[in-house]
KEKE-3310 file (N, C-alpha, C; in steps of 0.2 Angstrom, whole numbers, plus 5000, padded with zeros to 4 digits):
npx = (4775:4782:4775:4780:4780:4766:4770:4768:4754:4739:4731:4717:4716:4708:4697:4703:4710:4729:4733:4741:4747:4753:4753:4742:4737:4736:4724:4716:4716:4709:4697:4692:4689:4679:4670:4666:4660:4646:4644:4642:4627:4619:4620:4616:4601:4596:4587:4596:4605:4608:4626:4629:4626:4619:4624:4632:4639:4635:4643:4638:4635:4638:4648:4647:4633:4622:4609:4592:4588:4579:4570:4561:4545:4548:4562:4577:4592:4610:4622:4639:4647:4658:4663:4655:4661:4655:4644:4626:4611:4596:4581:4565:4554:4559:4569:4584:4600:4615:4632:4648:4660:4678:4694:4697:4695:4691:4685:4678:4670:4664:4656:4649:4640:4631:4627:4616:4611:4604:4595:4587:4578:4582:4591:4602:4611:4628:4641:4653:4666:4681:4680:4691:4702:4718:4723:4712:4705:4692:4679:4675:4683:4693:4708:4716:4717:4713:4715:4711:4709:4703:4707:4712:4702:4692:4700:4701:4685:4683:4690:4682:4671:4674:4680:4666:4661:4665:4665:4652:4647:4655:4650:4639:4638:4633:4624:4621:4620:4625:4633:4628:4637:4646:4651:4663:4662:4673:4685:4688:4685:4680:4667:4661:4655:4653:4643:4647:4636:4637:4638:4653:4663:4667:4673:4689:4689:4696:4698:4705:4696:4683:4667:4669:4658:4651:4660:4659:4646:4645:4655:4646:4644:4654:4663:4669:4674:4679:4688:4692:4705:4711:4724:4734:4735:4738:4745:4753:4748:4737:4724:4719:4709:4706:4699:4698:4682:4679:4700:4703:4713:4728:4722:4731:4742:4738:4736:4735:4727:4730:4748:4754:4748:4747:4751:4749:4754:4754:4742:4733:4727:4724:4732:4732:4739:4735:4743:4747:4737:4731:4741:4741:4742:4727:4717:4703:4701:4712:4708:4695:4701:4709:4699:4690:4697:4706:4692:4689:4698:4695:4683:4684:4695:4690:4679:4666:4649:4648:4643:4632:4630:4635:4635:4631:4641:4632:4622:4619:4600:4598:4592:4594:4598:4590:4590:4581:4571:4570:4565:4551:4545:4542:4535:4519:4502:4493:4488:4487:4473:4467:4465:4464:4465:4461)
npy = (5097:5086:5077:5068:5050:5044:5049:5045:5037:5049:5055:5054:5043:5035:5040:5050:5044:5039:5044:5041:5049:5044:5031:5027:5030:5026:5020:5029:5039:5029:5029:5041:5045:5035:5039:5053:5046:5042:5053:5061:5053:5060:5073:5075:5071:5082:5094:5111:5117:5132:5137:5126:5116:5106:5093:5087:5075:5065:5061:5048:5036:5024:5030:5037:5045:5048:5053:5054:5055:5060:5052:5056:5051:5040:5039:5036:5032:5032:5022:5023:5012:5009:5002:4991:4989:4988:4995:5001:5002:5011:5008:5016:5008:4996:4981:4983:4983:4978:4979:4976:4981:4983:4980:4985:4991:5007:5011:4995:4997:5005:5000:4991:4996:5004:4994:4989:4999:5001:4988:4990:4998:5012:5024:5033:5046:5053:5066:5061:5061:5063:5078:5093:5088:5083:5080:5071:5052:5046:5037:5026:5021:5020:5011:5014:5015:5007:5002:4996:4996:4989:4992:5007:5012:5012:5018:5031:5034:5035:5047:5055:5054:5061:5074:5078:5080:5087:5099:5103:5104:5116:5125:5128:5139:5151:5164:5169:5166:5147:5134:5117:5104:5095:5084:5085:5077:5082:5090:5082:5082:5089:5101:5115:5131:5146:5163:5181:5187:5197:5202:5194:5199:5194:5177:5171:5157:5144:5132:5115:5106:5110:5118:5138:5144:5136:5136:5151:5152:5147:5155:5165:5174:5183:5173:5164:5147:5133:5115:5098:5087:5072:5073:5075:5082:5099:5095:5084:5078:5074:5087:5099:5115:5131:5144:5161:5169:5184:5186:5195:5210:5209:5197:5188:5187:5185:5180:5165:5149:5131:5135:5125:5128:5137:5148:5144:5151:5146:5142:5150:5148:5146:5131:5115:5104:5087:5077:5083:5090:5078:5074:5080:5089:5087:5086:5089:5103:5110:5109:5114:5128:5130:5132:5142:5153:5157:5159:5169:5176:5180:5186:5198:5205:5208:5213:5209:5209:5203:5202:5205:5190:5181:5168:5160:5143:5128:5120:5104:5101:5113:5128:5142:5157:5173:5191:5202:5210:5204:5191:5197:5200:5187:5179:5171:5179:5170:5156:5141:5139:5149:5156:5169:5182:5199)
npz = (5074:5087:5101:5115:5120:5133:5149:5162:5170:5175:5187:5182:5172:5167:5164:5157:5147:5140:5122:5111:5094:5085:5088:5083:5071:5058:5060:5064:5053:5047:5051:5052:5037:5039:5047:5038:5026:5033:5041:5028:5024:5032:5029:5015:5017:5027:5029:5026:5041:5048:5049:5047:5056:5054:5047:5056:5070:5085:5103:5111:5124:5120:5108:5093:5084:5070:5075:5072:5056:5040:5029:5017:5023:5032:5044:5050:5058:5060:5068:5074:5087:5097:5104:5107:5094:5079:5068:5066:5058:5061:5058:5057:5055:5052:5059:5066:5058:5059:5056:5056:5062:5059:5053:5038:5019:5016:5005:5003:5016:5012:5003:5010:5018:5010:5002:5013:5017:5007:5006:5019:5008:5008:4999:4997:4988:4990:4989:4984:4987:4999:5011:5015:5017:5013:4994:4991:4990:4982:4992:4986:4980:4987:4995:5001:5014:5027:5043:5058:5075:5089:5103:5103:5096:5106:5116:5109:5108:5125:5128:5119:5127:5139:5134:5130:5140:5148:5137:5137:5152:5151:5143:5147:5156:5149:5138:5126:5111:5105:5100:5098:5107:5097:5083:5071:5055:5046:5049:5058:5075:5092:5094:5103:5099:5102:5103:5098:5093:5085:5067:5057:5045:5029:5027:5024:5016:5005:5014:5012:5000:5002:4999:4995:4999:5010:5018:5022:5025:5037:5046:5048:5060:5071:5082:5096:5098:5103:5103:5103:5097:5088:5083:5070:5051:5056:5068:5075:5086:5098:5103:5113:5109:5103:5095:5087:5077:5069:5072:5085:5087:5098:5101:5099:5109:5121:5141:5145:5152:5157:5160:5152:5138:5124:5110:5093:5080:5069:5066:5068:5084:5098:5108:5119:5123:5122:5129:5140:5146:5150:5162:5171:5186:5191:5179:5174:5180:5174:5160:5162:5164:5153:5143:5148:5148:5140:5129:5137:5134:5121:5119:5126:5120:5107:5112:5117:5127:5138:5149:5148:5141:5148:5164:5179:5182:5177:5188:5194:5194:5199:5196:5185:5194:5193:5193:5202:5196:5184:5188:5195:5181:5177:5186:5188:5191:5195:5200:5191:5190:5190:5202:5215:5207:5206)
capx = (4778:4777:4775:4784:4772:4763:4776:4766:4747:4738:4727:4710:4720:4705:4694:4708:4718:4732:4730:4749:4741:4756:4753:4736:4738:4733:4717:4712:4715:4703:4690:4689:4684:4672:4665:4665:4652:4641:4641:4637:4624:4615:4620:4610:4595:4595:4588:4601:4603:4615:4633:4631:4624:4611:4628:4637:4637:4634:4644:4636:4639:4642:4651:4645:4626:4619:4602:4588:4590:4572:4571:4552:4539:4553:4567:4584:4599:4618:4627:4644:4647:4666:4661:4655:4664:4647:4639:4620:4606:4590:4575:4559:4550:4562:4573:4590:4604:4621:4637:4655:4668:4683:4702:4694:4697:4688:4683:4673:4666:4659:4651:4643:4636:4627:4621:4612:4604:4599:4592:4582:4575:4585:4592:4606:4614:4630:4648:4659:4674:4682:4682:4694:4709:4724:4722:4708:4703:4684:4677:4672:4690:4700:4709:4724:4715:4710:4717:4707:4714:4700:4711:4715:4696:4690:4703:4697:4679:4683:4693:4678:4666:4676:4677:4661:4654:4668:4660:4643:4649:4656:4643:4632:4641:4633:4618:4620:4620:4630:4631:4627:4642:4643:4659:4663:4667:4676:4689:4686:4685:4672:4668:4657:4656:4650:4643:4646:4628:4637:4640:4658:4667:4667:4678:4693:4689:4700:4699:4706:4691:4678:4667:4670:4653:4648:4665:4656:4642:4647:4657:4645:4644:4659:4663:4674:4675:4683:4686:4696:4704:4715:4731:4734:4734:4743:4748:4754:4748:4730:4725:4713:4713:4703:4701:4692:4682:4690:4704:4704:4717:4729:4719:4737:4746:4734:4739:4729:4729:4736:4756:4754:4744:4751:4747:4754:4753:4754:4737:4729:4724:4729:4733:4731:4742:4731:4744:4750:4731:4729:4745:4741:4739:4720:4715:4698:4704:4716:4705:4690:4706:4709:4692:4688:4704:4705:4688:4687:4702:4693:4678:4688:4701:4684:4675:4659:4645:4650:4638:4624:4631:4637:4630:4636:4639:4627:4623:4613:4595:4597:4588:4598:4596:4587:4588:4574:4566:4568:4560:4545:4544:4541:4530:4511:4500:4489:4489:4485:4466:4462:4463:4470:4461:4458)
capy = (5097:5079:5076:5059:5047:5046:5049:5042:5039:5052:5052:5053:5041:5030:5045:5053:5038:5039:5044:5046:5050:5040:5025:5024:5036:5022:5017:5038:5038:5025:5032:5048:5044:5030:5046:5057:5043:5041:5061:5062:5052:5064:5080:5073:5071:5083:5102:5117:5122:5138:5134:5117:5112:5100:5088:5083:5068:5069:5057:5044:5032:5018:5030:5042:5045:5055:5055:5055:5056:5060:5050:5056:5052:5037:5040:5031:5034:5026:5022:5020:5010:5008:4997:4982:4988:4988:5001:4999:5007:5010:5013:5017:5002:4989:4979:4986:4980:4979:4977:4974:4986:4979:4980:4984:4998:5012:5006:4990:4998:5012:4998:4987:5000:5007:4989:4989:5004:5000:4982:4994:5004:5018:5025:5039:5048:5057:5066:5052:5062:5066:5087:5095:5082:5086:5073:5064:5048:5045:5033:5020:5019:5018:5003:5014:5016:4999:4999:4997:4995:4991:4996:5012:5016:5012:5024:5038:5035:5038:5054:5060:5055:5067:5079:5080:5082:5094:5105:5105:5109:5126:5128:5132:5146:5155:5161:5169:5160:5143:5128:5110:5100:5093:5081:5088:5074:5085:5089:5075:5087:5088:5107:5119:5139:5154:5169:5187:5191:5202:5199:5195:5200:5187:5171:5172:5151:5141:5126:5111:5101:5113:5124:5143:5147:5132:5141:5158:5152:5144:5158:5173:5180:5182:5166:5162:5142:5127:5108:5092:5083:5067:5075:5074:5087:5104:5094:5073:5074:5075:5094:5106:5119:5137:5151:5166:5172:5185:5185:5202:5211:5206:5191:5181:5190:5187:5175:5160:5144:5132:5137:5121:5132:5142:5152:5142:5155:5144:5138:5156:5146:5141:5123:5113:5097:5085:5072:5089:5091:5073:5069:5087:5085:5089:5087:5093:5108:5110:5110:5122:5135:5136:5136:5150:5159:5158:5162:5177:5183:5183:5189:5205:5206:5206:5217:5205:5211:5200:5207:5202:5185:5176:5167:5158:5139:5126:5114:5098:5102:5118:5136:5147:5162:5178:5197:5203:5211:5197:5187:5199:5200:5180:5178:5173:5183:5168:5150:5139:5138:5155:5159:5176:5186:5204)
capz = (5081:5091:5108:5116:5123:5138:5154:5168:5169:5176:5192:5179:5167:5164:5162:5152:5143:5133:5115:5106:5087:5082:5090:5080:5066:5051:5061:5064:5047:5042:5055:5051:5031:5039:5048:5034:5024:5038:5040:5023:5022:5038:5026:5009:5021:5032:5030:5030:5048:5050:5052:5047:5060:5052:5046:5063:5071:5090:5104:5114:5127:5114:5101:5088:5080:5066:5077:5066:5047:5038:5023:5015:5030:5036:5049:5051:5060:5059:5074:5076:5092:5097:5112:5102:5087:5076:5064:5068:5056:5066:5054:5061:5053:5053:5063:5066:5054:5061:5053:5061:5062:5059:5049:5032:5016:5015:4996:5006:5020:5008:4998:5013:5022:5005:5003:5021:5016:5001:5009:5021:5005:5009:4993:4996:4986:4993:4985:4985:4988:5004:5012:5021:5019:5006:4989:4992:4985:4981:4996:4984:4977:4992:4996:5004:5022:5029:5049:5064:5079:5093:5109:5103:5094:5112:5118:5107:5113:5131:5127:5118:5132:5144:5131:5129:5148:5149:5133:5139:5157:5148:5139:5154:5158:5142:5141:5121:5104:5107:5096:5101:5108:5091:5081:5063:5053:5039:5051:5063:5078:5093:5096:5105:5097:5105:5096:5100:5090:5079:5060:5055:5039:5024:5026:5014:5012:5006:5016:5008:4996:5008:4996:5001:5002:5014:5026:5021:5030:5044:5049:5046:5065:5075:5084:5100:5096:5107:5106:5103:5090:5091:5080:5061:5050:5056:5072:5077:5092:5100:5108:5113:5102:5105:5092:5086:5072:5066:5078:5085:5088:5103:5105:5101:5114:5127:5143:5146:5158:5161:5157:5146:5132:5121:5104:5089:5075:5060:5065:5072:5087:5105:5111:5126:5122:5127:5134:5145:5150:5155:5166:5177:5194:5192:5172:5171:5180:5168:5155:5163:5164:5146:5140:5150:5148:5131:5127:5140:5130:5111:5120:5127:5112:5103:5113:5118:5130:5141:5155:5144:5136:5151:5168:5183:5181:5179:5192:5192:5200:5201:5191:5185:5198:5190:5195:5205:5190:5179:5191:5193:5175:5175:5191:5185:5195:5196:5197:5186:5192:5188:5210:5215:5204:5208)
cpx = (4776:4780:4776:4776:4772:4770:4772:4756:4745:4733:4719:4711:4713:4698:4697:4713:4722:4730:4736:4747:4749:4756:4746:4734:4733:4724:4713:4712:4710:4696:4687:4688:4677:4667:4660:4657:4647:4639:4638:4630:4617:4613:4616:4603:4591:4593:4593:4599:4612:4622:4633:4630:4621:4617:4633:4636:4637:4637:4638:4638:4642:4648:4649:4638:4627:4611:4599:4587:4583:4575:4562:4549:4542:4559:4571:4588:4605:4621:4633:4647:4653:4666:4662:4658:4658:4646:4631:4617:4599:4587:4569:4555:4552:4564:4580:4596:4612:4629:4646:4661:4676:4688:4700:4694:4690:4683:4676:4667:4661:4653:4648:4640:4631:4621:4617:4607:4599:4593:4584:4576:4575:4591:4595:4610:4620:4636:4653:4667:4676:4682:4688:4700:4714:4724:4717:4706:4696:4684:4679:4679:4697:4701:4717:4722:4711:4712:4710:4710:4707:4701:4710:4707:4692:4694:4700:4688:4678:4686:4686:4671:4668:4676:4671:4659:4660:4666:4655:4642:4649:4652:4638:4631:4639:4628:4616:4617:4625:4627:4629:4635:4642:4652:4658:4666:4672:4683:4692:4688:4680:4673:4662:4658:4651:4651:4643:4637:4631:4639:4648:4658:4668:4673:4681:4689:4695:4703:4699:4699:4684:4675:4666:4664:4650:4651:4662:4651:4641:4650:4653:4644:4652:4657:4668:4672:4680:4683:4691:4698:4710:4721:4730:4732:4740:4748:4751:4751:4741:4732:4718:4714:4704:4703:4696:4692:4678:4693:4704:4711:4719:4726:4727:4742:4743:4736:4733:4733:4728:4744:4755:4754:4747:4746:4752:4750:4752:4747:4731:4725:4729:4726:4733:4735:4738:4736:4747:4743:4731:4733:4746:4739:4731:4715:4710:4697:4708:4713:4700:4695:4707:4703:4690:4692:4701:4698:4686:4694:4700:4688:4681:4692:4695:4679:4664:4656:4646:4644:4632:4623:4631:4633:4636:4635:4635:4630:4617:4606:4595:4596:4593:4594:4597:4588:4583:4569:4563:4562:4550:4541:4541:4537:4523:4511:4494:4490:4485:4475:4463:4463:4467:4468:4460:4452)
cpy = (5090:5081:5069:5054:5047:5045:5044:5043:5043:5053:5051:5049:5036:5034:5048:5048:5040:5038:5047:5045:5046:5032:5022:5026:5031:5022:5024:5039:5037:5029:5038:5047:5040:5036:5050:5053:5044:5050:5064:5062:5059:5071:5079:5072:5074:5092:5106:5118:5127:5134:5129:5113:5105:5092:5084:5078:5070:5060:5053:5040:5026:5021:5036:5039:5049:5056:5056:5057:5055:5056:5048:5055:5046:5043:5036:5036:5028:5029:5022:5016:5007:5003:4990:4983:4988:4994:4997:5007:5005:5012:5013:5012:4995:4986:4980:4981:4982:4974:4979:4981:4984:4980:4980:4990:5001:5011:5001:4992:5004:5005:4993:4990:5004:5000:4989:4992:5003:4994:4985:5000:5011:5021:5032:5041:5053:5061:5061:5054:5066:5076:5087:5091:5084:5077:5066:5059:5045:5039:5026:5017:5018:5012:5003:5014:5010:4996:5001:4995:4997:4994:5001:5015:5017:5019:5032:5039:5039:5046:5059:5060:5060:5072:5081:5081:5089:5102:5104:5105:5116:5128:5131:5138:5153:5155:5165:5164:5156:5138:5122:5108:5094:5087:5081:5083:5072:5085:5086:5079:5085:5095:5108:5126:5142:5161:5176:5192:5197:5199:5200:5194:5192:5183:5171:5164:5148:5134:5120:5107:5104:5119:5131:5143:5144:5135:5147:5157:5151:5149:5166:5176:5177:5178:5168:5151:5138:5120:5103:5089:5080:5069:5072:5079:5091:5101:5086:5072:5078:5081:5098:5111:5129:5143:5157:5168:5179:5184:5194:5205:5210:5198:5184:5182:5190:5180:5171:5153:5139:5134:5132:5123:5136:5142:5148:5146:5152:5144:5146:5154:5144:5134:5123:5105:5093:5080:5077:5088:5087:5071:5076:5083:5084:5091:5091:5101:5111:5111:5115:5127:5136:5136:5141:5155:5159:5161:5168:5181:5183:5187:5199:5208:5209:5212:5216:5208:5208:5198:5203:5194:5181:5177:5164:5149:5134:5120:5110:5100:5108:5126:5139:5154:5167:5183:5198:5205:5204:5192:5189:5199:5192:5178:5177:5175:5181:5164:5145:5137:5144:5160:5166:5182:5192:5204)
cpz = (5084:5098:5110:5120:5130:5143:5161:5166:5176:5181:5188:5173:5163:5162:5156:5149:5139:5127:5113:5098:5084:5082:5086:5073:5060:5053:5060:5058:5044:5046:5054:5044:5033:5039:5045:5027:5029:5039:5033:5020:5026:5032:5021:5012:5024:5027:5031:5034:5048:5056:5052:5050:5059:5049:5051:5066:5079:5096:5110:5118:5124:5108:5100:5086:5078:5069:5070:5059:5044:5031:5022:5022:5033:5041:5050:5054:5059:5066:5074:5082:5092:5106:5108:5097:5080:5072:5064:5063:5059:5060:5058:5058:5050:5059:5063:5063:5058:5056:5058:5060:5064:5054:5039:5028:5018:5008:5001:5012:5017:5003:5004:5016:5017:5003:5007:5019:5012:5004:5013:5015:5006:5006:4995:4993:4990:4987:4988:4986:4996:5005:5018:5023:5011:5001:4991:4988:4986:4987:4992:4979:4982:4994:5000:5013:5022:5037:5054:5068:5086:5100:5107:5099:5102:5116:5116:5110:5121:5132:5123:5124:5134:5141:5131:5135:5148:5143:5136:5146:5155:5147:5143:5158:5152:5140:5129:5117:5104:5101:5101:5102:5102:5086:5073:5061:5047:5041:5057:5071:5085:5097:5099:5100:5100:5100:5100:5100:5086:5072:5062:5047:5035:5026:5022:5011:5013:5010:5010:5004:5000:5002:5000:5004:5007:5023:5029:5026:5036:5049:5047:5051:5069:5081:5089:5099:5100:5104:5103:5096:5092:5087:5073:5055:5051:5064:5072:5084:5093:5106:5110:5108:5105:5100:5090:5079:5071:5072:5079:5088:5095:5106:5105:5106:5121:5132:5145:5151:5153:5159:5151:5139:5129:5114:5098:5084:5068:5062:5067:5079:5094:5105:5116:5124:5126:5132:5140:5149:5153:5162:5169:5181:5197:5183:5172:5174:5176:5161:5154:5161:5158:5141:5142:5148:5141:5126:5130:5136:5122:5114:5123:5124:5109:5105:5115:5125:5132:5148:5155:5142:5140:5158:5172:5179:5182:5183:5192:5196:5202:5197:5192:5190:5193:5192:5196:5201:5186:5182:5194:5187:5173:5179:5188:5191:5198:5197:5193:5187:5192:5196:5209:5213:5205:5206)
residu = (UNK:UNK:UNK:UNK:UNK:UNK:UNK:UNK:UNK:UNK:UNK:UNK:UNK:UNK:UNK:UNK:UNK:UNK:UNK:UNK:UNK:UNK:UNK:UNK:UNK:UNK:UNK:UNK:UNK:UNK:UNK:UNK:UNK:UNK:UNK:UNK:UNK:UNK:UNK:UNK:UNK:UNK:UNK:UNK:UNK:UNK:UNK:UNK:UNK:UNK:UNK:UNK:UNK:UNK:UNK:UNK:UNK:UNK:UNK:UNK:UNK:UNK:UNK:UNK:UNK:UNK:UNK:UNK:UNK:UNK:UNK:UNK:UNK:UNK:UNK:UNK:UNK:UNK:UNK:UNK:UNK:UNK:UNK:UNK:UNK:UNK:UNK:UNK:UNK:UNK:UNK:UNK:UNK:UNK:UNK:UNK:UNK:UNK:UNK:UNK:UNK:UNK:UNK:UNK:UNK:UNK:UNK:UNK:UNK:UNK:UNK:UNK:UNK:UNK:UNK:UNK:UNK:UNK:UNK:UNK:UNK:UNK:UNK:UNK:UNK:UNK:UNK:UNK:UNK:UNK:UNK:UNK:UNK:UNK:UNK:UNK:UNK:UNK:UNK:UNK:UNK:UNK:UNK:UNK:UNK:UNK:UNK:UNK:UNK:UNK:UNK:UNK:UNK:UNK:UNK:UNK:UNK:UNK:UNK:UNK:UNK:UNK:UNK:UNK:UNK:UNK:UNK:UNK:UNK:UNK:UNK:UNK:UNK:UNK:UNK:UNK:UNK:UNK:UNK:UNK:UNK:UNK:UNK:UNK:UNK:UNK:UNK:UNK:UNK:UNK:UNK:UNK:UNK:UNK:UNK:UNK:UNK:UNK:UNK:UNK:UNK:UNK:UNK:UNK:UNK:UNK:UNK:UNK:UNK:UNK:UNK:UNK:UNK:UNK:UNK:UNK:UNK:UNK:UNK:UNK:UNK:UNK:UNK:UNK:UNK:UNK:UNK:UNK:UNK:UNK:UNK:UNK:UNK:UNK:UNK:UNK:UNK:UNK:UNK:UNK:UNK:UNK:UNK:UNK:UNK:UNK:UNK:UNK:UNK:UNK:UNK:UNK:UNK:UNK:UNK:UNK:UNK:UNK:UNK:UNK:UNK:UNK:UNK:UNK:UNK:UNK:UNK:UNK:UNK:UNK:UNK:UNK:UNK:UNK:UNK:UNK:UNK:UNK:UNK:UNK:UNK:UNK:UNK:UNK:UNK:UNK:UNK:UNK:UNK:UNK:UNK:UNK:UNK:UNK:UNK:UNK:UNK:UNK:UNK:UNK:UNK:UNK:UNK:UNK:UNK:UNK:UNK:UNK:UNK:UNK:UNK:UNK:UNK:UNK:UNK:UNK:UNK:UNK:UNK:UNK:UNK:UNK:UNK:UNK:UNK:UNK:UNK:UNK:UNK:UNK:UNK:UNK:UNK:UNK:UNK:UNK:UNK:UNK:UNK:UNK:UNK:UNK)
# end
């Protein structure tokens, strides 16, 4: 399905910039393999944490990081920084090496970023082959993805800035089991997930070059799950996206905000087109409306404790407000000097 390019910019346009996935497609291409190294290197490093969490990369005002990567009683991270265009390795006992980000294969960028490491005395082993992409071609052999295009890298940064302060707004509204505002860079994504706290039933699998049991685990309690991704794949064009694991009955016949949004069934998932999101009259509205929606309808399809799970929104500086119990429950009885005492 494509969507034409942008019609008018949008009153948040430089909050919300145009992203038409075909106007960059080669470059998205080459950046989501980059990714997928640099994510790798975190996942070879890093402790299992449930759901995978311990492999995602996390966005920042420059870009993306893997945050701290142990290696033995050292520590390093990899930057990506789409401001200066850079990939920067931090070690806890150097000085920071920096390398250019620039119009170059897949193949070359795989072998200067391993020499760095190495240079650092930072000897990683990874799998060399792409997941989660149809015919991949090992990193260190590619020499078919080679675009970069700093306009439009820049462009994707600022759409995931906004994304991201708009997930971890939501997110506050939620007081269960949540993940981190986190960016998967298997299928180049930046999500949130919400947990009912109940087990869900095994994962068929099945994800392209993804082994099952890594999907198996990631999805072993039922999930409500939101967030972005710039187009490629089942779609061409960049969207929100919203779905449920399992999907419960009715949850695809449920209505949700804004009209824009809809249930595409090849995918089990609803959409939010993002250039539909951006050129409303009031975007980040438009976006609160189908996070909410759509996760208050898996949570209801689904049958979630809702009562129990959820809160009022968070605001800057300000406690969340407790029930009077609660708050006697939490009350000392003393201060911290012992006074008071009966």
């Amino acid at each position: 399905m494509e969507r034409t390019a942008s019609r008018t910019e949008a009153p948040g346009s430089d909050t919300w910039p145009a992203l038409v996935y075909r106007d960059w497609q080669p470059t998205c291409e080459t950046l989501h393999l980059w990714t997928q190294i640099v994510g790798k290197i975190r996942l070879a490093q890093t402790p299992w944490q449930i759901h995978s969490w311990h492999a995602t990369l996390y966005v920042t005002a420059s870009g993306l990081t893997t945050s701290p990567i142990p290696y033995g009683t050292r520590s390093f991270q990899i930057d990506l920084d789409f401001v200066e265009h850079a990939l920067v390795i931090r070690a806890d006992d150097g000085a920071p090496r920096t390398l250019p980000l620039q119009a170059e294969s897949v193949a070359a960028f795989h072998s200067r970023l391993f020499r760095a490491l190495g240079d650092f005395g930072l000897h990683v082993t990874i799998n060399g082959r792409p997941n989660e992409v149809p015919d991949p071609i090992p990193f260190a052999e590619d020499d078919v993805h080679a675009a970069y295009d700093p306009q439009y890298v820049r462009r994707f940064h600022r759409v995931l800035l906004a994304a991201d302060r708009a997930l971890k707004d939501f997110k506050t509204s939620f007081l269960g089991k949540s993940s981190p505002v986190h960016f998967f860079w298997g299928s180049f994504d930046l999500a949130v997930t919400r947990f009912s706290g109940r087990p869900a039933p095994p994962h068929p699998g099945g994800i392209p070059n993804l082994p099952d049991d890594v999907t198996r685990e990631a999805y072993s309690h039922e999930v409500s799950s939101a967030g972005f991704w710039p187009g490629g794949g089942p779609t061409d064009y960049a969207a929100f996206y919203s779905y449920a694991y399992p999907a419960p009955p009715g949850f695809d016949a449920a209505r949700v905000r804004p009209a824009e949004a809809f249930y595409a069934a090849s995918l089990g998932e609803f959409l939010l087109p993002y250039e539909e999101m951006r050129t409303s009259a009031d975007p980040d509205a438009a976006l609160r409306g189908f996070l909410q929606s759509t996760y208050a309808a898996a949570a209801d399809a689904g049958q979630w404790d809702r009562a129990s799970l959820e809160c009022s929104r968070g605001a800057p500086r300000v406690p969340r407000a407790l029930a009077a119990s609660a708050q006697e429950l939490t009350t000392p009885a003393v201060d911290g000097r012992g006074a008071g005492k009966e």
